[in-house]
N, C-alpha and C positions, 0 to 999 in steps of 0.2 A: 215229567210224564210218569216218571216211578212211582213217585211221591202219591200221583191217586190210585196207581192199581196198587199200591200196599192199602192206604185208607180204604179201596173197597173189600179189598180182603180180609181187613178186620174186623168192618162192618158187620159180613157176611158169617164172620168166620163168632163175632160175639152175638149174632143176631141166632145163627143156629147152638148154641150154649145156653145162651137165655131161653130161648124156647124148649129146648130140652130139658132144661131147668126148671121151666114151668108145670111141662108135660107132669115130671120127675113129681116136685110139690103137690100138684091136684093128686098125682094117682093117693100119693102119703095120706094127704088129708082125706080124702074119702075112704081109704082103708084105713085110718088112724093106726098108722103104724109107727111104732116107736124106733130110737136108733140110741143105745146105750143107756137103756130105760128110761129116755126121756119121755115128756108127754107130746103127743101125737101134733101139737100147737108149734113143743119148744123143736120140735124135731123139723117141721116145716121152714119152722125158721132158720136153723144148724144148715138144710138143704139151699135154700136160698142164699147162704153165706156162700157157702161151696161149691155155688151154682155162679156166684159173683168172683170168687177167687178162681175156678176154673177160668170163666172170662179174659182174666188177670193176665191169669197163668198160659191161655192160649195165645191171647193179641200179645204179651212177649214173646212167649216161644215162637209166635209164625214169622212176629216184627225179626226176630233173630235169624233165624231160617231165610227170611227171604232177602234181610238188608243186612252186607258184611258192616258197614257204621253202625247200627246197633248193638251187634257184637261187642263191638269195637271200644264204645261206650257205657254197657255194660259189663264186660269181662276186661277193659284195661283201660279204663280210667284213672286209675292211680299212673301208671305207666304215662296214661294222655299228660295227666298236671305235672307227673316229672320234666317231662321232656318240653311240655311249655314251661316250666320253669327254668329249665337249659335255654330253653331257646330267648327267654323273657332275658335271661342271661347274657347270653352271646347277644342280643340284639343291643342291650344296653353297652357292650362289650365295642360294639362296629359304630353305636352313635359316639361313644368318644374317639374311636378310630376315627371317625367320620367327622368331628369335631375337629382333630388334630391334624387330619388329613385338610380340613377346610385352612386351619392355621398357618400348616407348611404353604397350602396354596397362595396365602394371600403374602406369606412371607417372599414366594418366591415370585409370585406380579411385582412385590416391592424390589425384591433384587432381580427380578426382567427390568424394571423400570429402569434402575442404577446401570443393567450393563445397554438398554440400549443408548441413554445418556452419556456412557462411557464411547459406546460404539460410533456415536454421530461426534462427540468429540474427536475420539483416532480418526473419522473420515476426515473431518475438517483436518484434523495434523498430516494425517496421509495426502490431503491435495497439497498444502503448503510443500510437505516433504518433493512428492512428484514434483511438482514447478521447481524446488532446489535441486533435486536430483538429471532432473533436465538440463541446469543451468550446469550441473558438474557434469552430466554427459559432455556437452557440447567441448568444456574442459577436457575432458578423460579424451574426447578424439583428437584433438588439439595436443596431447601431451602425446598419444599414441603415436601419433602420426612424427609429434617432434623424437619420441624415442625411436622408432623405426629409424629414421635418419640415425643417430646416433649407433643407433644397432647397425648399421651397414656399414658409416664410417670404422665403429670396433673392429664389425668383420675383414672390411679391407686392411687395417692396421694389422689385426692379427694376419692376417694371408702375407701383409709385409715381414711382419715380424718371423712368420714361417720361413718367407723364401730366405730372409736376412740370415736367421739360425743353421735354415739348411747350408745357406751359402760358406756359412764361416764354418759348420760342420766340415763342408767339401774340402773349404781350402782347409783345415786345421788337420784334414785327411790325405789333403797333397800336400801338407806342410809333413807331418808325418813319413809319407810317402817318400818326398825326397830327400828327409833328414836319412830316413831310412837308405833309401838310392845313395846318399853320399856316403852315409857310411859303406854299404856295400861296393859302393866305385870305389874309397879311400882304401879300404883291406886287399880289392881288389888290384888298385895300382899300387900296392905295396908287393901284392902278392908276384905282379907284374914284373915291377922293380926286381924282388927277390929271381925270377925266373930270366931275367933277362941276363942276369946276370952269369948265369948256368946256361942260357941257351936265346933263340929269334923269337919273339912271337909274329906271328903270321895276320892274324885277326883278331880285332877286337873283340867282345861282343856287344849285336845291334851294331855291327861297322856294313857298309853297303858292301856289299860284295861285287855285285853288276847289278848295274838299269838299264831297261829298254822299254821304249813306247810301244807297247802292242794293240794292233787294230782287233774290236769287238766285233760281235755279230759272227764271225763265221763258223764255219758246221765247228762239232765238236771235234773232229777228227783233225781238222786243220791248224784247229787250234792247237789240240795237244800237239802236234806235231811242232808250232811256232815253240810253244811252249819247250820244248825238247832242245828246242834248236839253241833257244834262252838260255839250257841248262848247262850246255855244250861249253857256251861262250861264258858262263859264269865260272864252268870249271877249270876254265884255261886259264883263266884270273886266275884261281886258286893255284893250280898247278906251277904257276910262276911267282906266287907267294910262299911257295913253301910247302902247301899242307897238302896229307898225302894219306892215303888209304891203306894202311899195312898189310904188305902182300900183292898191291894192285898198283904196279909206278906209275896208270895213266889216269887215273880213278883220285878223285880228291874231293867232291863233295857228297854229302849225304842228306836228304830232305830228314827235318827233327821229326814230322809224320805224313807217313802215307798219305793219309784223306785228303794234306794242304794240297798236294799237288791236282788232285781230283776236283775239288772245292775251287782254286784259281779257277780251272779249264771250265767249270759250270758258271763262273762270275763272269767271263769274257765272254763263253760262246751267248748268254744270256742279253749282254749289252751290246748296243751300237755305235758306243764311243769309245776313244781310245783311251787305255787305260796306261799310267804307268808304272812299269812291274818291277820292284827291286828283291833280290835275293839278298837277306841279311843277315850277319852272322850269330847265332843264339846264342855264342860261350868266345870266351876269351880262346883262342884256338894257335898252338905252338906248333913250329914246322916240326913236319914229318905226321902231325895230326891230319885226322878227318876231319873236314870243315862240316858241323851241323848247321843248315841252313832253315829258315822260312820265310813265305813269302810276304811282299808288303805291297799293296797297290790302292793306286788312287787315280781318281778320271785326271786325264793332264788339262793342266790347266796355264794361265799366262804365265812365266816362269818369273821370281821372284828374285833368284840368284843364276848366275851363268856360273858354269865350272871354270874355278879357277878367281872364283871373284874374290876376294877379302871380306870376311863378315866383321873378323875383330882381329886390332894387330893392338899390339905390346910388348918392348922389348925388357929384355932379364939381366939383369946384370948375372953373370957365371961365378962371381964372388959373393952375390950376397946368398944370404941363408934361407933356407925355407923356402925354396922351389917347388916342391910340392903342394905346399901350400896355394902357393900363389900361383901355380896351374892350374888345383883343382877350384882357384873362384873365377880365373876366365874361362873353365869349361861351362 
């Protein structure tokens, strides 16, 4: 729709030039007027030229004025063929792109083809695999299940093996213990020996001093009281063995601590069985000594030994040697 109101406008625009144009010539020729002293003829025609070059000169100038693409193609047409030369360019530039790009593609349908080929091959090995892998499952639970066993018999061997270690620990501990014990008895009845021989001893140590069966359950008061009464008859034992409290001639035992005495009276008044109660001697103890005592108790139970029984006999010959000895392996 541009395109004609420009064409009418140049129409109009060369239709009013031309007539002006004509007007212009007629007035010449009937005044035969000249223009650069030409003749009146050559001048009508100079006007006609001028009258056709304005024309020219207006249908561009308005084509210009009113359409920026005439401009465009009149004032930068060198610019226009550079730049379709660039692009004449770069277009040739994108068909071999475009070329190479078609090449990678079809190179790359060709290696699609190759890895789907490869891909439907690993399916096919992957189902083989799966069905083998299946078949070792079924294995792998079957070994599981056989190692599990295996694993529990370990663990119970090692739990053996534990108590076994701890056990030879223990004994290799009261093996120690009483290697140790003997020698401390050994020094001890030496030590014995040597004192005895300067003086009585009175009490072992660990020798019972006095037993009695004491009934449980009653108040605490009553108890401690049995209990007292216990200690009475343990000191008169002591008092007719000898040991003696310096300074105090009726006075002969000593409890080794406070609290044993408190701790019994809580174990008895606590229980309702009868208990049996021994005072025993802590230290190797010489007449005219204090007897340090603690307590030992245990629920009474069927008796084992009666007083007075025989546990071990063995007689000594007085002549032979190393009584000592051979004492301390029947103790």
């Amino acid at each position: 729709m541009y395109g004609v109101y420009l064409i009418i406008v140049l129409v109009l625009v060369g239709g009013a030039i031309a007539y002006i144009g004509d007007r212009i010539g007629r007035s010449v020729g009937r005044r035969k007027l000249t223009i650069f002293g030409l003749r009146p003829k050559h001048t009508s025609v100079m006007i006609t030229v001028l009258t056709g070059l304005c024309i020219v000169a207006a249908s561009i100038g308005t084509m210009a004025w009113l359409s920026h693409d005439v401009r465009t193609a009149l004032f930068h047409m060198q610019e226009i063929r550079q730049a379709y030369r660039e692009s004449r360019i770069e277009y040739e530039e994108s068909q071999k792109q475009l070329e190479a790009l078609r090449a990678e593609v079809s190179m790359g349908e060709e290696y699609l083809a190759g890895i789907v080929a490869a891909r439907d091959a690993a399916a096919e090995e992957m189902r083989l695999l799966q069905m083998q892998n299946a078949a070792l499952q079924d294995r792998l639970v079957d070994a599981e299940a056989e190692l599990n066993r295996r694993k529990l018999q370990v663990v119970e061997l090692e739990a053996l093996t534990g108590e076994l270690r701890s056990g030879i620990n223990r004994l290799e501990l009261v093996k120690a213990e009483l290697e140790e014990r003997l020698s401390q008895l050994t020094d001890e009845l030496r030590a014995l020996e040597a004192r005895r021989r300067q003086g009585s001893v009175a009490f072992l140590a660990d020798e019972i001093v006095h037993a009695e069966v004491l009934q449980g359950g009653m108040g605490a008061d009553e108890t401690e009281a049995a209990l007292m009464q216990f200690l009475e008859r343990a000191e008169q034992v002591a008092l007719a063995r000898g040991a003696r409290i310096p300074g105090k001639a009726d006075r002969a035992l000593e409890i080794a601590h406070e609290e044993y005495f408190f701790q019994t009276v809580d174990l008895l008044a606590a229980s309702e069985t009868e208990w049996v109660v021994r005072a025993v001697a802590l230290q190797n103890t010489m007449e005219g000594e204090p007897l340090l005592i603690y307590f030992h108790l245990f629920p009474e139970t069927k008796a084992l030994y009666r007083r007075g029984d025989v546990i071990l006999e063995e007689t000594f010959n007085p002549g032979e040697g190393d009584l000592e000895g051979k004492l301390l392996r029947l103790l």
